[in-house]
N, C-alpha and C positions, 0 to 999 in steps of 0.2 A: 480350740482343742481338737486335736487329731483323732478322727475319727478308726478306731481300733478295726484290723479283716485280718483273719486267718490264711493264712498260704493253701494252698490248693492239698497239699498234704495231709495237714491238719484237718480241714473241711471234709476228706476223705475218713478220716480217721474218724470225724464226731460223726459220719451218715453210718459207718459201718458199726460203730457203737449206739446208734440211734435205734438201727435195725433191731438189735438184739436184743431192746429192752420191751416190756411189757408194753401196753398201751397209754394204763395209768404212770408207769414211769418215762413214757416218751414225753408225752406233756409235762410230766415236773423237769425233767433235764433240761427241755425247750427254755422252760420257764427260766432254769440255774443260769443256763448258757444267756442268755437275752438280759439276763440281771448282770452279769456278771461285765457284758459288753457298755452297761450305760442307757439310759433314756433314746428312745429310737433307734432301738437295734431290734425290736422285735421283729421287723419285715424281713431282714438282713437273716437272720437265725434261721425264720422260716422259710427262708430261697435254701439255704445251706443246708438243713434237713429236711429238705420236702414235704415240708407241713404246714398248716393250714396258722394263719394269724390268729384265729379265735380259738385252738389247740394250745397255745401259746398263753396264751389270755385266761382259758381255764385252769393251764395249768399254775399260772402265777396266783390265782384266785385261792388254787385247793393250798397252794403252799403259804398262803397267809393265814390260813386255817389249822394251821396244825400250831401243838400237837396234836389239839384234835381229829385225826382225820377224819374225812368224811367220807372218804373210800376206802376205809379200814376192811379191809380182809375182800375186795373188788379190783378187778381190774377195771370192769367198764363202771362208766356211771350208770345209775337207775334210769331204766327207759334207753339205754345205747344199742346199739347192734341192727343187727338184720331184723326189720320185722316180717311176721309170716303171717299168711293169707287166712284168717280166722273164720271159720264159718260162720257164714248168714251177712260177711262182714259185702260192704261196696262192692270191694273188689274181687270178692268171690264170683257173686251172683252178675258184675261184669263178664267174667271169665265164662261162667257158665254159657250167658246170651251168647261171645263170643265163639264157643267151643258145640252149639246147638245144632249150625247149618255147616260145623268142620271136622266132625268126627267121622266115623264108619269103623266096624267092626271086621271078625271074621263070622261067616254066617254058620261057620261049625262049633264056635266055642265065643259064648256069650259073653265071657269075660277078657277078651281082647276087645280094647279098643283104641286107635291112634289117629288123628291128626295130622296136619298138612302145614300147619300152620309155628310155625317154629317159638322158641322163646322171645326171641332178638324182636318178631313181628306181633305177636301179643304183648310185649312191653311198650311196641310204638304206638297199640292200637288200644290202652289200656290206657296211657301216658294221654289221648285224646280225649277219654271218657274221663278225665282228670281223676283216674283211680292207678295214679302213680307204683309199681313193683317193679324189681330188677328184674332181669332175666335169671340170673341165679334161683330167686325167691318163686319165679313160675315153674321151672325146671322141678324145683321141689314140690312146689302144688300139683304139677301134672305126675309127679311119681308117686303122691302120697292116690291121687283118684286112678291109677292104675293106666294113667293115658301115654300110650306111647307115641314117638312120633317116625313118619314114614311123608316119603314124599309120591304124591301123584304119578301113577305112572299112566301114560296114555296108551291103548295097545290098537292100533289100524286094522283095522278087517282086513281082511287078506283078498287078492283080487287080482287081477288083468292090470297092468298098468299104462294101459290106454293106448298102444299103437298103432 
């Protein structure tokens, strides 16, 4: 049995309609299209829409469940998305220890304070303390404690320059 592929057209056609659709209806379409190809075309589907095999997988799952949905009036599933940095939580009180010997203020107004230490570099340094956040997700924590960021400027005493 010949194994069914879409023309480079077509595959165009289902990424650019993939985009467009919700979350929850990305994963059922995935699902549609992958059923629709035959046993062992799930991998194939997800090359062709840039998605994940177990996006695929859930989505074939929610579509055996219906009519009941189980993501009735949801796009994401319960517990999906970005999670944010809760206080008191690990990765708080990481950040904090991290953020103890990086911060500095201005010595006129108590309430600036910034940082040297960028997102990109407390994600790598947080990621070692296995208290895992995107850099997005710190970006948000450092704007909700009012930390801005600035980088180190070194400034040379002024002087003779030795000759």
């Amino acid at each position: 049995m010949a194994v069914l592929r879409f023309d480079e057209a077509k595959e165009a056609w289902m990424r650019g309609f993939f985009e467009s659709l919700s979350e929850k209806d990305q994963r059922r379409y995935a699902a549609l299209q992958a059923d629709q190809l035959g046993h062992g075309e799930i991998v194939y589907v997800a090359e062709v829409l840039g998605c994940s095999v177990q996006t695929i997988g859930r989505g074939i799952d929610e579509l055996d469940q219906l009519p009941d949905d189980p993501a009735s009036g949801r796009v994401r599933r319960p517990g999906g998305g970005r999670k944010k940095i809760t206080p008191g939580s690990e990765t708080e009180v990481n950040l904090n220890s991290l953020m103890k010997t990086r911060t500095a203020g201005d010595p006129d107004r108590v309430d600036i304070i910034f940082t040297d230490l960028s997102p990109c570099r407390l994600e790598e340094e947080l990621s070692a303390m296995n208290t895992p956040a995107s850099d997005d997700t710190i970006r948000q924590w450092l704007d909700e404690q009012n930390i801005g960021l600035r980088k180190i400027s070194k400034s040379i005493a002024g002087g003779s320059t030795g000759s």
